[in-house]
mmJSON file of the N, C-alpha and C atoms, coordinates in Angstrom:
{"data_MODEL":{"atom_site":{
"group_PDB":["ATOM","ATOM","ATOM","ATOM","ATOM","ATOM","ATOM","ATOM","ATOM","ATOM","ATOM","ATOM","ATOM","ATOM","ATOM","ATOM","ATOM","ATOM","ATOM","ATOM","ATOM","ATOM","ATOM","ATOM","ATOM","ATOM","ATOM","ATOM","ATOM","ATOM","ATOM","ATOM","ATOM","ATOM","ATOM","ATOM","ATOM","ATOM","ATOM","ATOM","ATOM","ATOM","ATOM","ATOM","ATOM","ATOM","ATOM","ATOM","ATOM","ATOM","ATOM","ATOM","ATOM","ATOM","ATOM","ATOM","ATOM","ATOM","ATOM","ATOM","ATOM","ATOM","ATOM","ATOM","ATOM","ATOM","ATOM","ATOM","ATOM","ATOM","ATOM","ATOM","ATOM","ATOM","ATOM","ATOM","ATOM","ATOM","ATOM","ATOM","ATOM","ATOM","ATOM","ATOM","ATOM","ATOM","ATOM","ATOM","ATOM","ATOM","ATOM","ATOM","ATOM","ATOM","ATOM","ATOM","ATOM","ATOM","ATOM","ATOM","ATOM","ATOM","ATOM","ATOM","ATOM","ATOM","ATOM","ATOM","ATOM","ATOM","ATOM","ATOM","ATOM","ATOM","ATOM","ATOM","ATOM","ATOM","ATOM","ATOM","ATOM","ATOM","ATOM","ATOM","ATOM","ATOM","ATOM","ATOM","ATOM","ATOM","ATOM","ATOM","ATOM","ATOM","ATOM","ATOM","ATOM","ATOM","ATOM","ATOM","ATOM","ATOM","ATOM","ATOM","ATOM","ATOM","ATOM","ATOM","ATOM","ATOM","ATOM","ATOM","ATOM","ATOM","ATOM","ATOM","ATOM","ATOM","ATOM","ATOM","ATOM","ATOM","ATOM","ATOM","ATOM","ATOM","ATOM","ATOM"],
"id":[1,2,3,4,5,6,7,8,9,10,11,12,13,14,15,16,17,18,19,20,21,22,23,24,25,26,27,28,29,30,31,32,33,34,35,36,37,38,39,40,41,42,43,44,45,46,47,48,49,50,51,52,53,54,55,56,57,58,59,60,61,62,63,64,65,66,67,68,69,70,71,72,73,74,75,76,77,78,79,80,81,82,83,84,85,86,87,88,89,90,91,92,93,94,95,96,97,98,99,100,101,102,103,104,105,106,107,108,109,110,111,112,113,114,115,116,117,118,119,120,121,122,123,124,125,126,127,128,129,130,131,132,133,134,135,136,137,138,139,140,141,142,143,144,145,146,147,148,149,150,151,152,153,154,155,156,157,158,159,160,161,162,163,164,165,166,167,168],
"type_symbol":["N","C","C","N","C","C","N","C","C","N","C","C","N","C","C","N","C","C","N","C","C","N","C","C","N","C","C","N","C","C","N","C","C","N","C","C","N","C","C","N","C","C","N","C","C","N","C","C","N","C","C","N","C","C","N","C","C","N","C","C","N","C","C","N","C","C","N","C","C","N","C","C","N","C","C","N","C","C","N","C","C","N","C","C","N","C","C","N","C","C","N","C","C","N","C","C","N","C","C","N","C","C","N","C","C","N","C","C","N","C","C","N","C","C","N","C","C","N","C","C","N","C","C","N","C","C","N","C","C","N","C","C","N","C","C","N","C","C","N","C","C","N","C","C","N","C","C","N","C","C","N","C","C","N","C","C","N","C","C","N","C","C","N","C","C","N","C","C"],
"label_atom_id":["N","CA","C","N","CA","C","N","CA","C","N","CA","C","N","CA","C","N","CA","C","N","CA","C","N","CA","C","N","CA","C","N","CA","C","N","CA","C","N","CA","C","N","CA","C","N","CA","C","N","CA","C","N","CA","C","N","CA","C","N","CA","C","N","CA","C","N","CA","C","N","CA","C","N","CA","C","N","CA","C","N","CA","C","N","CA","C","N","CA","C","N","CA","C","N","CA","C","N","CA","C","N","CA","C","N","CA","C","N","CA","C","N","CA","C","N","CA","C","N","CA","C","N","CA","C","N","CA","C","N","CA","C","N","CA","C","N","CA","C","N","CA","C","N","CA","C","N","CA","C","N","CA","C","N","CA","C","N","CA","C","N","CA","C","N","CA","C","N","CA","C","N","CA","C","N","CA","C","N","CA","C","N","CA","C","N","CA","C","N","CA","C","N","CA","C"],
"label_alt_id":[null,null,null,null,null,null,null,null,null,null,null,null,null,null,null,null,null,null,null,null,null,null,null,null,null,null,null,null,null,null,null,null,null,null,null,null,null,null,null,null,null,null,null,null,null,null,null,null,null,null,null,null,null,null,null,null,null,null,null,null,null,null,null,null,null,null,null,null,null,null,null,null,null,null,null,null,null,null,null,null,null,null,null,null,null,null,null,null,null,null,null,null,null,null,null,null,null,null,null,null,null,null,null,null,null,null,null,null,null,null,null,null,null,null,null,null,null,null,null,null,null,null,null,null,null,null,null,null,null,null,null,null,null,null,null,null,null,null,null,null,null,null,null,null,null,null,null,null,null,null,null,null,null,null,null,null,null,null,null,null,null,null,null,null,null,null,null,null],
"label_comp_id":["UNK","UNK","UNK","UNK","UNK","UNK","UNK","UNK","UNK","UNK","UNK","UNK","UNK","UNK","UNK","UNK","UNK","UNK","UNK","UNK","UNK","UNK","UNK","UNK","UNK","UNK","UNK","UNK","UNK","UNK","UNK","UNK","UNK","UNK","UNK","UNK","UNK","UNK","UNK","UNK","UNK","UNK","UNK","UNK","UNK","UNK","UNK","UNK","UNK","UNK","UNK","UNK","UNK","UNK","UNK","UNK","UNK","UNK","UNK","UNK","UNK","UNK","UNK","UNK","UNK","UNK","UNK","UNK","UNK","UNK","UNK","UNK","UNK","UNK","UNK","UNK","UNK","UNK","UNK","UNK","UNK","UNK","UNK","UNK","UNK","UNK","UNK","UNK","UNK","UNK","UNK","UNK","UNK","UNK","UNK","UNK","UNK","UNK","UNK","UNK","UNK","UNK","UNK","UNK","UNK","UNK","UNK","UNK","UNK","UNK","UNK","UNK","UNK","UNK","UNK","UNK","UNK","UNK","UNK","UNK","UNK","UNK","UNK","UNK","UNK","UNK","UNK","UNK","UNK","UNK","UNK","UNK","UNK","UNK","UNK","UNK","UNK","UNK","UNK","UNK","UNK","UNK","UNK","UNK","UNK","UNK","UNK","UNK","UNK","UNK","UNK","UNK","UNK","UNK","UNK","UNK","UNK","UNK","UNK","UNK","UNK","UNK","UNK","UNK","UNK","UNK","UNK","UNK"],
"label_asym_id":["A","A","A","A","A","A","A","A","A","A","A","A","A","A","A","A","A","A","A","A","A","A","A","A","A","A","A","A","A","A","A","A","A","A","A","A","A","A","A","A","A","A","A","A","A","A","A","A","A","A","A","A","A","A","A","A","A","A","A","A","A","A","A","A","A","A","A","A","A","A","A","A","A","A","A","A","A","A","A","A","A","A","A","A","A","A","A","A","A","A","A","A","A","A","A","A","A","A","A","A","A","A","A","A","A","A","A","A","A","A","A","A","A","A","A","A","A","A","A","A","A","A","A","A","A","A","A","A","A","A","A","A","A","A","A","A","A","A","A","A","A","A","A","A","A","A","A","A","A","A","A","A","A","A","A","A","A","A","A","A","A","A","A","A","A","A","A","A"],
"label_entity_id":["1","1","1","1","1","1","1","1","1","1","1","1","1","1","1","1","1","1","1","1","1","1","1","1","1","1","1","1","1","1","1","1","1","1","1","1","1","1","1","1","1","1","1","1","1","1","1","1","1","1","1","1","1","1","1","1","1","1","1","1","1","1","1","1","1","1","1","1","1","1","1","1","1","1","1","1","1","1","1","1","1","1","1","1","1","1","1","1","1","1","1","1","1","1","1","1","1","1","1","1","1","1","1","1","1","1","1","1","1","1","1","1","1","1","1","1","1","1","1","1","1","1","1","1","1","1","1","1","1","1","1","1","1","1","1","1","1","1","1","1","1","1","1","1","1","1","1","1","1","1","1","1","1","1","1","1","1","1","1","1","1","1","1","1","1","1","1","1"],
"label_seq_id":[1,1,1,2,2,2,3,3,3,4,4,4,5,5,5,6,6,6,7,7,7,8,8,8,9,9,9,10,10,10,11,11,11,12,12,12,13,13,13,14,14,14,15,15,15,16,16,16,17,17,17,18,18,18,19,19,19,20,20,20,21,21,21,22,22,22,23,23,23,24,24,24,25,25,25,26,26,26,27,27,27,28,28,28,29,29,29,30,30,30,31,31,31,32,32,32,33,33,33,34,34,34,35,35,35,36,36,36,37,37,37,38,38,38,39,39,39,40,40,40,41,41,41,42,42,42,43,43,43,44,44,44,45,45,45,46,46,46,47,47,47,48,48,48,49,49,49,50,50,50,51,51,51,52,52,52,53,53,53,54,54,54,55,55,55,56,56,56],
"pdbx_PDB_ins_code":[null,null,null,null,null,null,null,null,null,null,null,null,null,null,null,null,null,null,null,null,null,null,null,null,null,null,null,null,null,null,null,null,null,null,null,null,null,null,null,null,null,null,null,null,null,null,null,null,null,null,null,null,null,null,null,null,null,null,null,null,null,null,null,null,null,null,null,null,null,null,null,null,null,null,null,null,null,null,null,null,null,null,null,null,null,null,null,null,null,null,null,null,null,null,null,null,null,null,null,null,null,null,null,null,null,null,null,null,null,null,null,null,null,null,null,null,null,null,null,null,null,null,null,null,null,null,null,null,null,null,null,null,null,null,null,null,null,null,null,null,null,null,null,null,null,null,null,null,null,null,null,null,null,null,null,null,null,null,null,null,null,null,null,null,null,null,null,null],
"Cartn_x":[-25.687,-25.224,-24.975,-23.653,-23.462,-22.916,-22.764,-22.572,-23.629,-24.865,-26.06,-25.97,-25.609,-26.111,-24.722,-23.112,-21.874,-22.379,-23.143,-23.374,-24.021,-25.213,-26.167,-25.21,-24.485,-23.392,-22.609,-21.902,-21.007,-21.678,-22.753,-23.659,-23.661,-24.475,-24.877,-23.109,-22.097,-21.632,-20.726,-20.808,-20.589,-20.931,-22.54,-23.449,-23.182,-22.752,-22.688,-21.409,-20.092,-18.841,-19.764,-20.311,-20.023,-21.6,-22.122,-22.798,-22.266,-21.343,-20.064,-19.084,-18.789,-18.225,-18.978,-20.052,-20.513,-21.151,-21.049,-21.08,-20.187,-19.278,-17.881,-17.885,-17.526,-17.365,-18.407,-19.549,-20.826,-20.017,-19.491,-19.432,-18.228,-16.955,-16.03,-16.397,-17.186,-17.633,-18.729,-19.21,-20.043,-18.764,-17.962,-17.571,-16.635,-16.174,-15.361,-16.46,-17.476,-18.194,-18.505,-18.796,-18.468,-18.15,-16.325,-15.986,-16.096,-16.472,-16.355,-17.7,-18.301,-19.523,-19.713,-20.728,-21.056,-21.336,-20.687,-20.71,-22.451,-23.013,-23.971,-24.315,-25.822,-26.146,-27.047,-26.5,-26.984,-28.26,-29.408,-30.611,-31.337,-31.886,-32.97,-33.777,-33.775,-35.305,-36.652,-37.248,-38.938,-39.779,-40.659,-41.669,-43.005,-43.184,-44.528,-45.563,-45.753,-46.717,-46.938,-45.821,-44.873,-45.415,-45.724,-45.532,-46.556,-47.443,-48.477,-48.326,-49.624,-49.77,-50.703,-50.366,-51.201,-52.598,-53.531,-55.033,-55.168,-56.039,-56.35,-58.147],
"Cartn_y":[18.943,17.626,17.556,18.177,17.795,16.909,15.317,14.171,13.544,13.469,12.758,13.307,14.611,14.879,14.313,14.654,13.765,12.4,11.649,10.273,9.61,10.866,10.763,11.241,11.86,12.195,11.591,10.122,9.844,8.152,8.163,6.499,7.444,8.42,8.489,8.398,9.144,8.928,7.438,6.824,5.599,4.963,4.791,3.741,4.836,6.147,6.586,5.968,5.468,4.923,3.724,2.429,1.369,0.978,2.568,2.316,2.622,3.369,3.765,2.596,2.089,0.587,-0.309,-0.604,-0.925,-1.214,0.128,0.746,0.543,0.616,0.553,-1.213,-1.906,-2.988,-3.579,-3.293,-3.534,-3.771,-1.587,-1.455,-2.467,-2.656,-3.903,-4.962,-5.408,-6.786,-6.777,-5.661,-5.744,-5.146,-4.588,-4.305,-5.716,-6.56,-7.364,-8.727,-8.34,-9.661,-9.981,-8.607,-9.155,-8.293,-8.188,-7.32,-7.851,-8.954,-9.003,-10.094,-9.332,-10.671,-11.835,-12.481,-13.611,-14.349,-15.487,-15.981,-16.446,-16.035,-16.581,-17.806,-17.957,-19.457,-19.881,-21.362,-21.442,-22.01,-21.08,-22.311,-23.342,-24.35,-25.048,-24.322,-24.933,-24.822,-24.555,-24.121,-24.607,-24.674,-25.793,-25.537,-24.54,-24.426,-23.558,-23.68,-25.118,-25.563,-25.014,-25.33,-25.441,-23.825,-22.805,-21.496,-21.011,-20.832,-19.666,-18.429,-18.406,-17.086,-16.327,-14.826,-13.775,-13.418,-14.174,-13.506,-12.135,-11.541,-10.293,-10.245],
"Cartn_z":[55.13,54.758,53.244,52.679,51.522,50.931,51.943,51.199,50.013,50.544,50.122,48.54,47.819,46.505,45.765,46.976,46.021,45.78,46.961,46.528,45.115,45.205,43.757,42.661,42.676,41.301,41.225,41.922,41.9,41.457,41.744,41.358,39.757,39.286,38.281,37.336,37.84,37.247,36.73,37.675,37.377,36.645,36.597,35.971,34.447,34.146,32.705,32.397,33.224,32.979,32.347,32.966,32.39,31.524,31.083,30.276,28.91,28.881,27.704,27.716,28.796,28.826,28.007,28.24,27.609,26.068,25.886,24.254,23.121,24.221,23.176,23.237,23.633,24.022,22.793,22.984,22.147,20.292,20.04,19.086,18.557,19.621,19.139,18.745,18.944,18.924,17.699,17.564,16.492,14.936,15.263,14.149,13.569,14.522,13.536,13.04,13.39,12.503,11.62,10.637,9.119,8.494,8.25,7.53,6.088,5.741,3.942,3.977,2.935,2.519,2.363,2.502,3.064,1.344,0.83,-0.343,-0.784,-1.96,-2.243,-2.287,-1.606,-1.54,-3.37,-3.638,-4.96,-4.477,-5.06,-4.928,-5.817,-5.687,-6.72,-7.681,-8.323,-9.22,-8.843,-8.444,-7.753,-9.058,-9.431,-9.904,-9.909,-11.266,-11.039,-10.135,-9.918,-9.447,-7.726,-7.486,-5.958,-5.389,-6.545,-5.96,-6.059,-4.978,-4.274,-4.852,-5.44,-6.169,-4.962,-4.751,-3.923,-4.418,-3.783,-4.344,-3.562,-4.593,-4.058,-3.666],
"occupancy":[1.0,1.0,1.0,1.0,1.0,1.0,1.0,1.0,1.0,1.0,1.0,1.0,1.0,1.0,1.0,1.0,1.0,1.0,1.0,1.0,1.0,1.0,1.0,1.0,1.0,1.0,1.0,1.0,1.0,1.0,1.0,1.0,1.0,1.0,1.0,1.0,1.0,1.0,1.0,1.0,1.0,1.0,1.0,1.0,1.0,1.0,1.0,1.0,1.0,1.0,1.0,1.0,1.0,1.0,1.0,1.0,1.0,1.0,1.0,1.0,1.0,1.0,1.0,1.0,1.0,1.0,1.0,1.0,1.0,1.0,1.0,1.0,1.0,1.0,1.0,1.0,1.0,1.0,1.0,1.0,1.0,1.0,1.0,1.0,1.0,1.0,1.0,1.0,1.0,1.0,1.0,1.0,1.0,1.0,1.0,1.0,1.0,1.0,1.0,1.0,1.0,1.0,1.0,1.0,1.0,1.0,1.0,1.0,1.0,1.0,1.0,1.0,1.0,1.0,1.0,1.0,1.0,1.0,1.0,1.0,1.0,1.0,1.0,1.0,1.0,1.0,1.0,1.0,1.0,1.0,1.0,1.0,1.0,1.0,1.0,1.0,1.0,1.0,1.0,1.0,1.0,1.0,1.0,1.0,1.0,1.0,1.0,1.0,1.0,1.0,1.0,1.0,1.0,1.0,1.0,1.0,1.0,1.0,1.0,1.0,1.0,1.0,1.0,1.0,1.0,1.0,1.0,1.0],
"B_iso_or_equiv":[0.0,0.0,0.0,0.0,0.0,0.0,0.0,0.0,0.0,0.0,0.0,0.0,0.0,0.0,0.0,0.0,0.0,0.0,0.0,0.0,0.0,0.0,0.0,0.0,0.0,0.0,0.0,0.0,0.0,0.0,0.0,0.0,0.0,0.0,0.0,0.0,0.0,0.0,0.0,0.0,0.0,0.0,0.0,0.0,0.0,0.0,0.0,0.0,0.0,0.0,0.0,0.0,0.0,0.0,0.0,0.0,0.0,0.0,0.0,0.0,0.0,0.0,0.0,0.0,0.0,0.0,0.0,0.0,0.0,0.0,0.0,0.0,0.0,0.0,0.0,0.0,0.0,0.0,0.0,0.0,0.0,0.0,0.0,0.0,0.0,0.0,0.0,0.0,0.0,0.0,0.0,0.0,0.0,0.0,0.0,0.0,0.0,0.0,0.0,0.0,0.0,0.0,0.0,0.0,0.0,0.0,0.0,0.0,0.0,0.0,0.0,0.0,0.0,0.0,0.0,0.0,0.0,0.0,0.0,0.0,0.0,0.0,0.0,0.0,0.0,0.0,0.0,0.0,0.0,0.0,0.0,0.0,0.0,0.0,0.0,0.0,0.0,0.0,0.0,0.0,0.0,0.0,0.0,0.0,0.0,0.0,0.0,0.0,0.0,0.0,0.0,0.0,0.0,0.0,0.0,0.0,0.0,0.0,0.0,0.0,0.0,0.0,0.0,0.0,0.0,0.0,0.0,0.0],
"pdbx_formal_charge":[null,null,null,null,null,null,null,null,null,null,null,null,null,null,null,null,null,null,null,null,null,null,null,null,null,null,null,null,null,null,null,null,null,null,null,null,null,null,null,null,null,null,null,null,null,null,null,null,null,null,null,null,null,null,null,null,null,null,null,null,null,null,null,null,null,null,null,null,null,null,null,null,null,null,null,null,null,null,null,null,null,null,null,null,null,null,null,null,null,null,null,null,null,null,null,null,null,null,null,null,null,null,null,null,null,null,null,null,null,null,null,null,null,null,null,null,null,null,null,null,null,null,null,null,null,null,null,null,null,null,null,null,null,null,null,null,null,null,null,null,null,null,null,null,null,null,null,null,null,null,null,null,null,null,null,null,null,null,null,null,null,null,null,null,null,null,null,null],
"auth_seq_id":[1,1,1,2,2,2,3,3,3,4,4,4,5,5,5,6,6,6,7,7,7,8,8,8,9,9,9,10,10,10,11,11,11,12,12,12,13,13,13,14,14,14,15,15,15,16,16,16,17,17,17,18,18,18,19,19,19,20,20,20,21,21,21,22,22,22,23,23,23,24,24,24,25,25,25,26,26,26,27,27,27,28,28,28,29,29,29,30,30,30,31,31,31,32,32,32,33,33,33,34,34,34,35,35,35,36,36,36,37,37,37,38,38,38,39,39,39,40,40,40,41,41,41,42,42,42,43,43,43,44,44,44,45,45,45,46,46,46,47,47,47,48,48,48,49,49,49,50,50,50,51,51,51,52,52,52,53,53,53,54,54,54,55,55,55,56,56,56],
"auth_comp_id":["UNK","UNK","UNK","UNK","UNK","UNK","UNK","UNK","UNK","UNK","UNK","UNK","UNK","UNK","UNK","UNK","UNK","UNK","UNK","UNK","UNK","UNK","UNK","UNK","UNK","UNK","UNK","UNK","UNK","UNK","UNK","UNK","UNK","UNK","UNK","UNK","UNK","UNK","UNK","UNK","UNK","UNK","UNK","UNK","UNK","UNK","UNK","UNK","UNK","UNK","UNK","UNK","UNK","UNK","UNK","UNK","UNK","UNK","UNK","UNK","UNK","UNK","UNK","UNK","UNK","UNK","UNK","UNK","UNK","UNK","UNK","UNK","UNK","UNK","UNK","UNK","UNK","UNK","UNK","UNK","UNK","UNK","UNK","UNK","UNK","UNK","UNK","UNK","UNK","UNK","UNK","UNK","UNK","UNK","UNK","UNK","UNK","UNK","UNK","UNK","UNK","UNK","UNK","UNK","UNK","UNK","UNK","UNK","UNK","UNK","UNK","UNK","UNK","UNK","UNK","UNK","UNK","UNK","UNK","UNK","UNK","UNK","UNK","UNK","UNK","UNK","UNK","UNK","UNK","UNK","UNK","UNK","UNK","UNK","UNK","UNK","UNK","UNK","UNK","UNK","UNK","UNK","UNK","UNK","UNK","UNK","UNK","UNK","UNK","UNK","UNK","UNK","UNK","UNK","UNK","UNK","UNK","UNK","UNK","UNK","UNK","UNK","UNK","UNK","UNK","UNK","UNK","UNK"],
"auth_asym_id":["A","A","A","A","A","A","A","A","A","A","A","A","A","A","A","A","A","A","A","A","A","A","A","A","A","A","A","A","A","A","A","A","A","A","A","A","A","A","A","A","A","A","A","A","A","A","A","A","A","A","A","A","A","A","A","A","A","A","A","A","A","A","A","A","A","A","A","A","A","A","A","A","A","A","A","A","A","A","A","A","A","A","A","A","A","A","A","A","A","A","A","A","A","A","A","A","A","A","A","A","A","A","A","A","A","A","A","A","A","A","A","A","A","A","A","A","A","A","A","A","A","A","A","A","A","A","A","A","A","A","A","A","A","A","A","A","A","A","A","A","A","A","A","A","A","A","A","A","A","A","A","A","A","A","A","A","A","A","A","A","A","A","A","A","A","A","A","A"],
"auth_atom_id":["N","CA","C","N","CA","C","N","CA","C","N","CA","C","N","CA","C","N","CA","C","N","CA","C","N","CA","C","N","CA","C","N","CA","C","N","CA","C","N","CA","C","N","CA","C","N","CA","C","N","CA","C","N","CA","C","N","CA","C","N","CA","C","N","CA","C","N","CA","C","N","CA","C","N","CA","C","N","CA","C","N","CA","C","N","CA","C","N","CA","C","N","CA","C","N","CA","C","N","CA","C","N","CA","C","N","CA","C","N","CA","C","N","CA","C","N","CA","C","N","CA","C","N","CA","C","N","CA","C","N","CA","C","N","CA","C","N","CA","C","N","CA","C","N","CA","C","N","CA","C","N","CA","C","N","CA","C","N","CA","C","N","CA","C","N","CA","C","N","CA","C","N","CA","C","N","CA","C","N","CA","C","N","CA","C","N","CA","C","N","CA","C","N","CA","C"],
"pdbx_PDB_model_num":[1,1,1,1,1,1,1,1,1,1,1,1,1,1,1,1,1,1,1,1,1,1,1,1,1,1,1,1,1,1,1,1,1,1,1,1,1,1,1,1,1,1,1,1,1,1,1,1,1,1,1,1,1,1,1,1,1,1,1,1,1,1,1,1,1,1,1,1,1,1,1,1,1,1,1,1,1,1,1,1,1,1,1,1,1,1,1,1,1,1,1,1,1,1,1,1,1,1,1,1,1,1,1,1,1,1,1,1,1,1,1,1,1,1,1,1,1,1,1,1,1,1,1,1,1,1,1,1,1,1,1,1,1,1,1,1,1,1,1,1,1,1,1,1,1,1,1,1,1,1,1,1,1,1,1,1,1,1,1,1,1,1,1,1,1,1,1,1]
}}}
């Protein structure tokens, strides 16, 4: 019966198709999200007071 091992090579190879489907798809979507930097945020002032010093 040499269906049963085409079956197991033919699931595995599948699930490696739309796990590369997947990948790529991934890497598209991740590459156009930030092609140019994100503008600096201006912040406040904080007082001295305001800021927690680290005891040791």
């Amino acid at each position: 019966m040499p269906t049963r091992p085409d079956h197991h090579r033919q699931a595995a190879l599948v699930a490696l198709a739309r796990l590369g489907a997947l990948a790529a798809s991934s890497l598209g979507v991740l590459a156009g999200c930030a092609s140019t930097p994100a503008e600096p945020v201006p912040f406040k002032p904080v007082p001295a007071a305001r800021i927690v010093g680290r005891e040791a």
